[in-house]
Biopython code that builds the backbone (N, CA, C, O; Angstrom):
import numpy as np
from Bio.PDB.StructureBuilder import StructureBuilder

atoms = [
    (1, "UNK", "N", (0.829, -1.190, 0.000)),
    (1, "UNK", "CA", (0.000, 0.000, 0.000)),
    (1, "UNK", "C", (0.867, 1.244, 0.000)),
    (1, "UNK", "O", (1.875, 1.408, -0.687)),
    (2, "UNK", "N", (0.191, 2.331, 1.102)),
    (2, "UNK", "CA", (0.892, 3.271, 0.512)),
    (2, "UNK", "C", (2.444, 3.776, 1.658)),
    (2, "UNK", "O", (3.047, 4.846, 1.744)),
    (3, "UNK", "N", (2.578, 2.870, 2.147)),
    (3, "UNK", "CA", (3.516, 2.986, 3.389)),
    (3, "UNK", "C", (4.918, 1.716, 3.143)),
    (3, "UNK", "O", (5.713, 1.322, 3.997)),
    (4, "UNK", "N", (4.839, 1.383, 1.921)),
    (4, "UNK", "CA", (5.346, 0.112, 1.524)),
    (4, "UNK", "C", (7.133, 1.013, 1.603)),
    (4, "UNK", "O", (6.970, 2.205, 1.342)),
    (5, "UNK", "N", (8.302, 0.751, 1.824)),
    (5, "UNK", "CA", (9.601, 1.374, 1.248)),
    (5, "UNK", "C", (9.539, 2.068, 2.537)),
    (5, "UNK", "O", (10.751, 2.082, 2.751)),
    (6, "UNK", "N", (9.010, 2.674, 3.588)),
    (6, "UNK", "CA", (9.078, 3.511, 4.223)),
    (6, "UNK", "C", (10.185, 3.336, 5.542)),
    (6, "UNK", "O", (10.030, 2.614, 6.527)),
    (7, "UNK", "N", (10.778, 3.796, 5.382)),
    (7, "UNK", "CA", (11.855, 3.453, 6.547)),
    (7, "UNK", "C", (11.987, 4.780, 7.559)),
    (7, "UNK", "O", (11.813, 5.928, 7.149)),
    (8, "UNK", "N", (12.364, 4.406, 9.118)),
    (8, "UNK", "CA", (12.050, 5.655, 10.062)),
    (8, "UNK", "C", (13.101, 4.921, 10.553)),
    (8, "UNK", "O", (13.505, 3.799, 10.247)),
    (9, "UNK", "N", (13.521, 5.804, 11.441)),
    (9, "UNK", "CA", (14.962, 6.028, 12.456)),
    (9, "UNK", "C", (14.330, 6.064, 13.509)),
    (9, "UNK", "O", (13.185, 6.436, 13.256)),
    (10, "UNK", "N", (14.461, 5.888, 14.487)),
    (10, "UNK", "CA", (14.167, 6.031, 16.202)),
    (10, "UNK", "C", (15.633, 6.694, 16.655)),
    (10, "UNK", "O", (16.822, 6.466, 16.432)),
    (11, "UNK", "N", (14.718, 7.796, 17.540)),
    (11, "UNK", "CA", (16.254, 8.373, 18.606)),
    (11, "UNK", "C", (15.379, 8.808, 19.625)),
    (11, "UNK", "O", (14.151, 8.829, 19.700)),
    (12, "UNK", "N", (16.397, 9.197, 20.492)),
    (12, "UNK", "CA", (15.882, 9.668, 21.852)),
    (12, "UNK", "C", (16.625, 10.920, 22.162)),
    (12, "UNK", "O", (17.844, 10.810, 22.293)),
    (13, "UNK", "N", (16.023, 12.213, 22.313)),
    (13, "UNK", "CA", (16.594, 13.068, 22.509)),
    (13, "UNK", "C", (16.823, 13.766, 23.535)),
    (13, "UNK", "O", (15.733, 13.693, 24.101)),
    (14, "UNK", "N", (17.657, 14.574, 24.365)),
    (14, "UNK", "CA", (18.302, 15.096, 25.052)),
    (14, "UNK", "C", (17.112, 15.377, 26.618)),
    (14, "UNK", "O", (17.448, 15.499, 27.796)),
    (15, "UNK", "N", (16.020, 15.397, 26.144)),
    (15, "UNK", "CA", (14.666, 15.567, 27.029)),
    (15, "UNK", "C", (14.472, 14.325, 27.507)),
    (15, "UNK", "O", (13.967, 14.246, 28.627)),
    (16, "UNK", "N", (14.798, 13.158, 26.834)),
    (16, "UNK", "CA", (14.567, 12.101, 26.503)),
    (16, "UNK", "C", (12.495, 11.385, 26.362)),
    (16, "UNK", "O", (11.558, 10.823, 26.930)),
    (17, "UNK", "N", (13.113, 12.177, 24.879)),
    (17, "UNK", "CA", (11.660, 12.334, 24.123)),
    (17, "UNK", "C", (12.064, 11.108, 22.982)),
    (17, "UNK", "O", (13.222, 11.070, 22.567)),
    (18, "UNK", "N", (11.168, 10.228, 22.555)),
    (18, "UNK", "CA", (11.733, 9.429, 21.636)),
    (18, "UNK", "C", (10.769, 10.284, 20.156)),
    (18, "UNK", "O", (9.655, 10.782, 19.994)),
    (19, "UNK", "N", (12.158, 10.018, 19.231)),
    (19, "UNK", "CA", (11.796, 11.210, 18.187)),
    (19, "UNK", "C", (12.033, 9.504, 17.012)),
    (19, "UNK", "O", (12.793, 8.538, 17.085)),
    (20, "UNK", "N", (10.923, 9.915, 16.052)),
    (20, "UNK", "CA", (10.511, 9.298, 14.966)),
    (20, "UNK", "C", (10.931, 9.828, 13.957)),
    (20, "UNK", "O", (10.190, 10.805, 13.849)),
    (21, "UNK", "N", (12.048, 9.865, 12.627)),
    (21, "UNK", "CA", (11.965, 10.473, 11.698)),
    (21, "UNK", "C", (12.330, 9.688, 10.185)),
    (21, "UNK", "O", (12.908, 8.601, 10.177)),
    (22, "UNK", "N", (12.006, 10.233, 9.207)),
    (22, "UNK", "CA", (12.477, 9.564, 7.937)),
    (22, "UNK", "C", (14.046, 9.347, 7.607)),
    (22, "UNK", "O", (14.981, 10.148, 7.564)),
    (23, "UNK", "N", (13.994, 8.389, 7.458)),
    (23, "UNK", "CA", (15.226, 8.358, 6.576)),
    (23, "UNK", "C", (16.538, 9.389, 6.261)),
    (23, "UNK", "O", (17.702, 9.526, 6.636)),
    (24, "UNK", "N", (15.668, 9.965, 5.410)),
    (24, "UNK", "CA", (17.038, 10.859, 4.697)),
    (24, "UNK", "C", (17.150, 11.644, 5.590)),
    (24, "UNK", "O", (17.980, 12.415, 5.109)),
    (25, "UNK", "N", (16.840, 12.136, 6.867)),
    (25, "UNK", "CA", (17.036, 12.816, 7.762)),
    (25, "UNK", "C", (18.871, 12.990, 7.873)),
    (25, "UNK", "O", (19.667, 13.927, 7.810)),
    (26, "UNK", "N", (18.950, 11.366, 8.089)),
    (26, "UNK", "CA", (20.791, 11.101, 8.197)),
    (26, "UNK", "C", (20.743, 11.249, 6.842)),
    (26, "UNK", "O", (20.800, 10.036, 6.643)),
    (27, "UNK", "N", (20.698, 11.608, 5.970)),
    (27, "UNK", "CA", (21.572, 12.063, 4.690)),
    (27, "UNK", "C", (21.108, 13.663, 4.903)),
    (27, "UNK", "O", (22.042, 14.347, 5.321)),
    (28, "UNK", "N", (19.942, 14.348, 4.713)),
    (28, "UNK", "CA", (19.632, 15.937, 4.717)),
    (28, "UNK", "C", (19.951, 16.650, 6.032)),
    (28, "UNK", "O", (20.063, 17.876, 6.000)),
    (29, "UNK", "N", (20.073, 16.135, 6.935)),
    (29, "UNK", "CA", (20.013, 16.832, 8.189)),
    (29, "UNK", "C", (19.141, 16.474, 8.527)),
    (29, "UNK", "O", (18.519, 15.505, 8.090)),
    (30, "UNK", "N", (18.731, 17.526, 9.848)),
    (30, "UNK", "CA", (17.059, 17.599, 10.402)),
    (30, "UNK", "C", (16.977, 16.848, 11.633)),
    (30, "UNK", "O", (16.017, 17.057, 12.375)),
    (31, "UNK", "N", (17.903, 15.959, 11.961)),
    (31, "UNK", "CA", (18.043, 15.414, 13.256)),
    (31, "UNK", "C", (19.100, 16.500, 14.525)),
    (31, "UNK", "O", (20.013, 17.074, 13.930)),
    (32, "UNK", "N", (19.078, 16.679, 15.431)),
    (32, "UNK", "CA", (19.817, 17.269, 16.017)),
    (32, "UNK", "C", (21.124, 16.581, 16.793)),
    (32, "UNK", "O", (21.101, 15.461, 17.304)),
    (33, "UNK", "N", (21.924, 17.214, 16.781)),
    (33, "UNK", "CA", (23.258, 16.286, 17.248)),
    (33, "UNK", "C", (22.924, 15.847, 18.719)),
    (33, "UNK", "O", (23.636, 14.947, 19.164)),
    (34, "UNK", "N", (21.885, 16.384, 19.587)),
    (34, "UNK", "CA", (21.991, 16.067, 20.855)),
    (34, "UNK", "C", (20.416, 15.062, 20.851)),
    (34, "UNK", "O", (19.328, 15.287, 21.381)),
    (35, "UNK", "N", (20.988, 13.722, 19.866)),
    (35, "UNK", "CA", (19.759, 12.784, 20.007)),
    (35, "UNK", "C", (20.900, 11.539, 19.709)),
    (35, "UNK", "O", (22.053, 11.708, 19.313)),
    (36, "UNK", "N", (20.225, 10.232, 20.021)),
    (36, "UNK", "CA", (21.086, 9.401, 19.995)),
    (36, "UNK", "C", (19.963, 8.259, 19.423)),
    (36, "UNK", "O", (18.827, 7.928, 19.765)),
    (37, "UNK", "N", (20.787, 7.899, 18.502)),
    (37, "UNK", "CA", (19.902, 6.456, 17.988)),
    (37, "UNK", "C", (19.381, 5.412, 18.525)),
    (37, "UNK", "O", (20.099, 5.106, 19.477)),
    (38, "UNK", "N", (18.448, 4.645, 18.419)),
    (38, "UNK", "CA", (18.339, 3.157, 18.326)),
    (38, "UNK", "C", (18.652, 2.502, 17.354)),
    (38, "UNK", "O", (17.888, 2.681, 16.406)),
    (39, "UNK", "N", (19.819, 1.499, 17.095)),
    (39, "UNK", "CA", (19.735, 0.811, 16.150)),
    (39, "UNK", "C", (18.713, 0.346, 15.825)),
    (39, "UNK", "O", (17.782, 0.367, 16.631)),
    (40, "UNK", "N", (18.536, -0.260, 14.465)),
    (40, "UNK", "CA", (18.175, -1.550, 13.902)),
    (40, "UNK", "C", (17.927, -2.875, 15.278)),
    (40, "UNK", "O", (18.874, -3.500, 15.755)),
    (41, "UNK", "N", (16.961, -3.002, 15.563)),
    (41, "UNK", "CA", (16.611, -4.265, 16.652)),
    (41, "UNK", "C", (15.143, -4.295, 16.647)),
    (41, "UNK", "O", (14.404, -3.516, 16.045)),
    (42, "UNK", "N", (14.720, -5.552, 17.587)),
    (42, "UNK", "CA", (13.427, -5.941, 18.200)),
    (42, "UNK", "C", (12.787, -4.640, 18.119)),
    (42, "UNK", "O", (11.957, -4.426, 17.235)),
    (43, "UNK", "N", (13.144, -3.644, 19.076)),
    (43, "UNK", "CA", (12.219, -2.614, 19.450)),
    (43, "UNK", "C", (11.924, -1.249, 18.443)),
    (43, "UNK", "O", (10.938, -0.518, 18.526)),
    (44, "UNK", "N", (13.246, -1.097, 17.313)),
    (44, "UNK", "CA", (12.795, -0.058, 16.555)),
    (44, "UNK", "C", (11.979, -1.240, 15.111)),
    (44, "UNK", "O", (11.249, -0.899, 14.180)),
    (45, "UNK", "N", (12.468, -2.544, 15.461)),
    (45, "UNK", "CA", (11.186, -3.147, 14.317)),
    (45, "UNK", "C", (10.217, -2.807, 14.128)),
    (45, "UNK", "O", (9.793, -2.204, 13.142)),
    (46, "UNK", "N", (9.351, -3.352, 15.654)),
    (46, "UNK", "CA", (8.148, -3.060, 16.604)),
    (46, "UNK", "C", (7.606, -1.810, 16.187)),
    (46, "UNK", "O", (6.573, -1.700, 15.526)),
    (47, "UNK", "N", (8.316, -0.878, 16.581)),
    (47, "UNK", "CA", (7.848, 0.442, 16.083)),
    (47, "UNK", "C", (7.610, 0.822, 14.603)),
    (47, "UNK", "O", (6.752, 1.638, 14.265)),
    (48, "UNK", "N", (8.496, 0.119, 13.674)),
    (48, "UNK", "CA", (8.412, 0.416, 12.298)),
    (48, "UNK", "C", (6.822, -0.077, 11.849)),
    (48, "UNK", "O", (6.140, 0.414, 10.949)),
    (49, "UNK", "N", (6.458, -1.204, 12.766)),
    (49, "UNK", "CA", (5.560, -2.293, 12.172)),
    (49, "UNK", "C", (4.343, -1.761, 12.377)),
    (49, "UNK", "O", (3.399, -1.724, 11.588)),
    (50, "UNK", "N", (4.447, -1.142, 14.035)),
    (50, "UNK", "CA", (3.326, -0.646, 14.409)),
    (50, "UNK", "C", (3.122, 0.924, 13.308)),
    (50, "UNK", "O", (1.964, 1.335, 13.380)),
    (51, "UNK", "N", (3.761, 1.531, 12.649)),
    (51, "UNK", "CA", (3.633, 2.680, 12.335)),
    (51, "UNK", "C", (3.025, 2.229, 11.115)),
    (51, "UNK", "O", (1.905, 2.634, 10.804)),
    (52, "UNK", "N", (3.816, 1.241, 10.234)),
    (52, "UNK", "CA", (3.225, 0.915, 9.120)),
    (52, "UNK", "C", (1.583, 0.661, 8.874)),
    (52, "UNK", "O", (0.723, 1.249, 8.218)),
    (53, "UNK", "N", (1.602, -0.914, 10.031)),
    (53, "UNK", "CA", (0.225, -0.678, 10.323)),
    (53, "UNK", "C", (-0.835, 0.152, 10.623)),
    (53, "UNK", "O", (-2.023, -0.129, 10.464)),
    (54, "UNK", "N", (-0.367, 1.215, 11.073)),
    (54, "UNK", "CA", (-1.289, 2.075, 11.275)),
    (54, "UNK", "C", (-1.603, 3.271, 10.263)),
    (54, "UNK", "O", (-2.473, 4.102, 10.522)),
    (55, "UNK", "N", (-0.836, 3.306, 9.087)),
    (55, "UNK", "CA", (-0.771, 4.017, 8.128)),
    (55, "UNK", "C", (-1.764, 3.542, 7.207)),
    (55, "UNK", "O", (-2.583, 4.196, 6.562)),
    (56, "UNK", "N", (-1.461, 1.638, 7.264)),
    (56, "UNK", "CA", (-2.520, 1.072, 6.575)),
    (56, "UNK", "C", (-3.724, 1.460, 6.923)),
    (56, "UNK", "O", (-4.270, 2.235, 6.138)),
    (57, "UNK", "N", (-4.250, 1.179, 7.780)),
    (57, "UNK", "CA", (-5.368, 1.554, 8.489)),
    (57, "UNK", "C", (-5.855, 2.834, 8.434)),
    (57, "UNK", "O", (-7.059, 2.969, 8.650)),
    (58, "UNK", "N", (-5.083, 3.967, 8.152)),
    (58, "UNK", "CA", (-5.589, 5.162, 7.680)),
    (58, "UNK", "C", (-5.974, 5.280, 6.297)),
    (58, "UNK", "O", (-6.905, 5.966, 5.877)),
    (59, "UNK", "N", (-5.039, 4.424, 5.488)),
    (59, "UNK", "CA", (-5.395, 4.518, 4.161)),
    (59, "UNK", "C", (-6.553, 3.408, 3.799)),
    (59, "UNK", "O", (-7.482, 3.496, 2.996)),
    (60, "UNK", "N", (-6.277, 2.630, 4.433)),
    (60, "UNK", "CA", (-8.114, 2.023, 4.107)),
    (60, "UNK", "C", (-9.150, 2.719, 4.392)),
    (60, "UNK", "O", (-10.225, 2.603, 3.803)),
    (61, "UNK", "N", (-8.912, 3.538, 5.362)),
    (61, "UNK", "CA", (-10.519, 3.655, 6.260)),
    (61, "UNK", "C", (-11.080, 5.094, 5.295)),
    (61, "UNK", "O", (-12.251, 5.472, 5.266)),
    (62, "UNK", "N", (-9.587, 5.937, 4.329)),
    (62, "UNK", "CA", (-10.025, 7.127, 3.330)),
    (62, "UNK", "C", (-10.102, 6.815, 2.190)),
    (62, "UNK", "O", (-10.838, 7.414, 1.406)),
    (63, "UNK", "N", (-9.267, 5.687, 1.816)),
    (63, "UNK", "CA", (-9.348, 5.053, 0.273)),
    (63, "UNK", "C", (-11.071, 5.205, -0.580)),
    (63, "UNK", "O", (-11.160, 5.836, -1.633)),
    (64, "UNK", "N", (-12.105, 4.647, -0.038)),
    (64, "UNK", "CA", (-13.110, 4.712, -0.602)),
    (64, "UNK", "C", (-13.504, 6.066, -0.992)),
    (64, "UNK", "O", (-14.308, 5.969, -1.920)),
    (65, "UNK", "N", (-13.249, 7.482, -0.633)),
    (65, "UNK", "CA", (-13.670, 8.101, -0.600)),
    (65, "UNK", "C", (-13.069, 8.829, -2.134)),
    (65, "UNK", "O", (-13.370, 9.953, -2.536)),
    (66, "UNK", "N", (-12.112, 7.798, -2.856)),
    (66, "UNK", "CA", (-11.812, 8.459, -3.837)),
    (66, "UNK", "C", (-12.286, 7.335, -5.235)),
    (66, "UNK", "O", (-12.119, 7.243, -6.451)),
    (67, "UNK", "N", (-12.789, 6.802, -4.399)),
    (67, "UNK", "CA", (-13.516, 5.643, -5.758)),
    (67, "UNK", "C", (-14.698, 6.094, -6.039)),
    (67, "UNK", "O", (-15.669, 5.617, -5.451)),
    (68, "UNK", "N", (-14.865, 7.182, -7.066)),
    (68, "UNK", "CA", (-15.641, 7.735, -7.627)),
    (68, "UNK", "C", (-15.530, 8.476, -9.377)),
    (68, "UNK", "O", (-14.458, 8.795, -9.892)),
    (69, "UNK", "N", (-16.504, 8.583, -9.859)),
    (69, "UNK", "CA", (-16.282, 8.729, -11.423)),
    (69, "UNK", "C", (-15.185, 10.308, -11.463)),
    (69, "UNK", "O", (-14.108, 10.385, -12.054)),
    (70, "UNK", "N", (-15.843, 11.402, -10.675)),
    (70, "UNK", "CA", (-14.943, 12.535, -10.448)),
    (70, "UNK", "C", (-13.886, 12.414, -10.607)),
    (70, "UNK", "O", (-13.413, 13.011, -11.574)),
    (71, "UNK", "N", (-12.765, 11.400, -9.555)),
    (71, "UNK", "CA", (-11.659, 11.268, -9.703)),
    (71, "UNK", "C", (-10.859, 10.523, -11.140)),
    (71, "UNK", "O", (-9.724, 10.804, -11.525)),
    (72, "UNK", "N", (-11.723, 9.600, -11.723)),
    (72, "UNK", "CA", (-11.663, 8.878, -13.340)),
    (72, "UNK", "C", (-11.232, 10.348, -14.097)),
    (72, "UNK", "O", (-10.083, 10.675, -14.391)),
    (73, "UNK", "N", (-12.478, 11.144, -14.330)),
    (73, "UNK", "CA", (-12.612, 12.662, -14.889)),
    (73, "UNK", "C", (-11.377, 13.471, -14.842)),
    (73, "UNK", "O", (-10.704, 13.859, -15.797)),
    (74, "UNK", "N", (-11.125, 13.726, -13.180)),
    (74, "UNK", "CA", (-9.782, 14.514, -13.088)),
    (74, "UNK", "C", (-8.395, 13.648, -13.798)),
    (74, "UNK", "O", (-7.556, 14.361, -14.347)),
    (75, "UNK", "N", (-8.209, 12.445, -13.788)),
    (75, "UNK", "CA", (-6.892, 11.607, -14.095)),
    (75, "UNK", "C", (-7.077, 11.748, -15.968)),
    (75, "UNK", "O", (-6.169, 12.152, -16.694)),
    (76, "UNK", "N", (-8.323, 11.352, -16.411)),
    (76, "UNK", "CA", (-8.574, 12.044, -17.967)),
    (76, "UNK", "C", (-8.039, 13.533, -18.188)),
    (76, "UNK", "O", (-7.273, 13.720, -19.133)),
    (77, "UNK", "N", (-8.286, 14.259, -17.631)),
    (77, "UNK", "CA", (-8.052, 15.889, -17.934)),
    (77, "UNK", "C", (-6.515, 16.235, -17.524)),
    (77, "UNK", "O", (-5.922, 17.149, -18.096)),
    (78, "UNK", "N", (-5.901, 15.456, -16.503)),
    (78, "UNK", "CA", (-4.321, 15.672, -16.448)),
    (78, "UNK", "C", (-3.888, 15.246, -17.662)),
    (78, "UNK", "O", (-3.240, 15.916, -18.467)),
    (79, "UNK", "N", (-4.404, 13.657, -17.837)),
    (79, "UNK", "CA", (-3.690, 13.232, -18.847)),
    (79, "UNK", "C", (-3.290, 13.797, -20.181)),
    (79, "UNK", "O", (-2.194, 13.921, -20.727)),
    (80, "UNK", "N", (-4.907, 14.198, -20.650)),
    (80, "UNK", "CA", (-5.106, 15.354, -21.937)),
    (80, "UNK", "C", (-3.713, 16.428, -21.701)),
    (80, "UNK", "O", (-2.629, 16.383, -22.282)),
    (81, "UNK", "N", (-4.213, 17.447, -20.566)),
    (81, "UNK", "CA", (-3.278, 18.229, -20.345)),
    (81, "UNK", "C", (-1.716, 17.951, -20.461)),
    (81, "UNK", "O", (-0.910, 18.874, -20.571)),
    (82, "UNK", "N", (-1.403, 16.812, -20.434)),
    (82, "UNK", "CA", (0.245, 16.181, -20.105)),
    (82, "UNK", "C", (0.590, 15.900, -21.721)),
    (82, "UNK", "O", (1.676, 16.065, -22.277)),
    (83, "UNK", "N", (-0.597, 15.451, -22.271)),
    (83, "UNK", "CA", (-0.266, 15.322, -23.532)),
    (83, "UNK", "C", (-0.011, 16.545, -24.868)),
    (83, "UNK", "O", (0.563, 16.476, -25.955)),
    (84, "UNK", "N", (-0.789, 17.696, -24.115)),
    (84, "UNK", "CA", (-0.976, 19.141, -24.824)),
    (84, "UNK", "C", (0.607, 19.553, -24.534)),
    (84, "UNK", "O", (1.347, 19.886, -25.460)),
    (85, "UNK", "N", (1.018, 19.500, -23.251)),
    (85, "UNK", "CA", (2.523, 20.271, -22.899)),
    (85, "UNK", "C", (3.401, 19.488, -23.964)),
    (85, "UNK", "O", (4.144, 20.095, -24.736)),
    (86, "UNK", "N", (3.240, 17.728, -23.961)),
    (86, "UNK", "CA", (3.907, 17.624, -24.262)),
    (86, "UNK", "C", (3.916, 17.638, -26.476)),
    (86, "UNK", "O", (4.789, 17.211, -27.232)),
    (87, "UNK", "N", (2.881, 18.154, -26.730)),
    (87, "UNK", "CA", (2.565, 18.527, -28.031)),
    (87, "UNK", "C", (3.475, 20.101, -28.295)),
    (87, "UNK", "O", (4.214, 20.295, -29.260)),
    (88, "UNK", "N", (3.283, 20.796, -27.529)),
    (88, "UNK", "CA", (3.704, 21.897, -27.100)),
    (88, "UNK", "C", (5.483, 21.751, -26.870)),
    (88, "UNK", "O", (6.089, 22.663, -27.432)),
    (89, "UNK", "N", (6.021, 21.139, -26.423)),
    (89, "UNK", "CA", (7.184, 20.955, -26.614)),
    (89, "UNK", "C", (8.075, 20.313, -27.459)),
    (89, "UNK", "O", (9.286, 20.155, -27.300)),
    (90, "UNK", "N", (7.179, 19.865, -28.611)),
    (90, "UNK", "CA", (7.544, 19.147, -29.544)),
    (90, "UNK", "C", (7.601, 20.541, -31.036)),
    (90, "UNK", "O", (8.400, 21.055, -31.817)),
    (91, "UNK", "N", (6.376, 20.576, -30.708)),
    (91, "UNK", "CA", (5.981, 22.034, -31.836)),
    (91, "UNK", "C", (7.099, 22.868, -31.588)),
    (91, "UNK", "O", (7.874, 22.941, -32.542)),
    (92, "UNK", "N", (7.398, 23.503, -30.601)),
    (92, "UNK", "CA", (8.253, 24.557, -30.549)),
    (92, "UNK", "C", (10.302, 24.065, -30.919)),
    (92, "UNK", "O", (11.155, 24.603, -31.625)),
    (93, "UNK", "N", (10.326, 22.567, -29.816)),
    (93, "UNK", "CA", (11.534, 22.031, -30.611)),
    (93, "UNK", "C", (11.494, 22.009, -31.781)),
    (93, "UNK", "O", (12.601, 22.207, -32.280)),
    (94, "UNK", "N", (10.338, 21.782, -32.803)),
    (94, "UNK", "CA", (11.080, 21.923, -34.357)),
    (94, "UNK", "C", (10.323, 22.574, -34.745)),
    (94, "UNK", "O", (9.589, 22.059, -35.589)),
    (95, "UNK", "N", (10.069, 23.975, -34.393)),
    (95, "UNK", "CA", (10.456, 25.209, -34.448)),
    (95, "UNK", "C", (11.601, 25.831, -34.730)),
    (95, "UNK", "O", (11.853, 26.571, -35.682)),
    (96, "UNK", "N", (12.358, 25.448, -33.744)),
    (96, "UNK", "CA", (13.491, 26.211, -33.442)),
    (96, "UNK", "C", (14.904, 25.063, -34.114)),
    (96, "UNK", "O", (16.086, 25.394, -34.204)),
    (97, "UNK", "N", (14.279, 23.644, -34.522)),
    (97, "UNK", "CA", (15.191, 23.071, -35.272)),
    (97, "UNK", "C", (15.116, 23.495, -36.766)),
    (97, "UNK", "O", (15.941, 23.160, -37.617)),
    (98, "UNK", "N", (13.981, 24.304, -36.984)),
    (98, "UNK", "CA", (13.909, 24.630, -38.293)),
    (98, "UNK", "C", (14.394, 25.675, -38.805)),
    (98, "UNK", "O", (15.007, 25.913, -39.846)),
    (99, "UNK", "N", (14.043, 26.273, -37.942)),
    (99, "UNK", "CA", (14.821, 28.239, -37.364)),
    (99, "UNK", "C", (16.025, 28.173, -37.920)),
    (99, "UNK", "O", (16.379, 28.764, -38.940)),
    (100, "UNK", "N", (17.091, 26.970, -36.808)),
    (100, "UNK", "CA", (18.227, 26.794, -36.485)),
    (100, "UNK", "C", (18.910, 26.464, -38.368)),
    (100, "UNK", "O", (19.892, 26.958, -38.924)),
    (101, "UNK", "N", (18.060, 25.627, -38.797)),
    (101, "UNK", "CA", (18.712, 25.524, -40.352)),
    (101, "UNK", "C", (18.829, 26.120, -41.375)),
    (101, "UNK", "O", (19.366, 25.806, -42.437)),
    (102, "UNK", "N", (18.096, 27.378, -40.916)),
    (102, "UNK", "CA", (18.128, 28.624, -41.773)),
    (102, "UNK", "C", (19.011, 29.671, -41.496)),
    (102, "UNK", "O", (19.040, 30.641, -42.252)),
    (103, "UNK", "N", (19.839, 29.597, -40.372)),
    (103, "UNK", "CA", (20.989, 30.317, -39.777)),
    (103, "UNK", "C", (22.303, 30.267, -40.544)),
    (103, "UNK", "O", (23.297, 30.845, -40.104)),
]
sb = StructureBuilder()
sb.init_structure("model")
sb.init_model(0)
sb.init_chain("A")
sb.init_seg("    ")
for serial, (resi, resn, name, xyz) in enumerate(atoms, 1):
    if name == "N":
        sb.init_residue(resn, " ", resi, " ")
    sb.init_atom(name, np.array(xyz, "f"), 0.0, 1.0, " ", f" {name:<3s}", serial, name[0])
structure = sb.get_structure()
């Protein structure tokens, strides 16, 4: 679903508040130096599992609310639209490849 890939870090910080965050946190920043990890174990599993699960559970309980013709309608009209830009960027590239051979 929609929580599938999702990976979280556990730390405990300086208050000793246990802080939940994504991933790239340790690659972007955003964690503070005065927090200290939990590895990888039993208990930040637990937590991964329980979070997942409960994500599921949010996304089931709103999912229905987008199974409707409206939303069919809107995914038609991006699409159109995605296809106009990309008509639009074709027209003007040989445009300007045509331009370019008259230089």
């Amino acid at each position: 679903m929609g929580s599938e890939g999702l990976r979280l870090r556990i730390y405990v910080n300086k208050q000793k508040k246990l802080i939940i965050a994504p991933d790239y946190n340790d690659r972007y920043g955003g964690i503070s130096n005065v927090t200290i990890q939990i590895k990888d174990g039993k208990f930040s599993r637990e937590i991964n599992q329980r979070i997942e699960e409960a994500i599921n559970f949010i996304i089931k309980e709103y999912e229905p609310m987008f199974d409707t013709p409206i939303i069919d309608e809107m995914f038609k009209e991006k699409e159109q639209a995605i296809r106009k830009m990309v008509d639009y960027d074709t027209a003007l590239t040989e445009m300007v490849e045509v331009d370019d051979e008259n230089y």
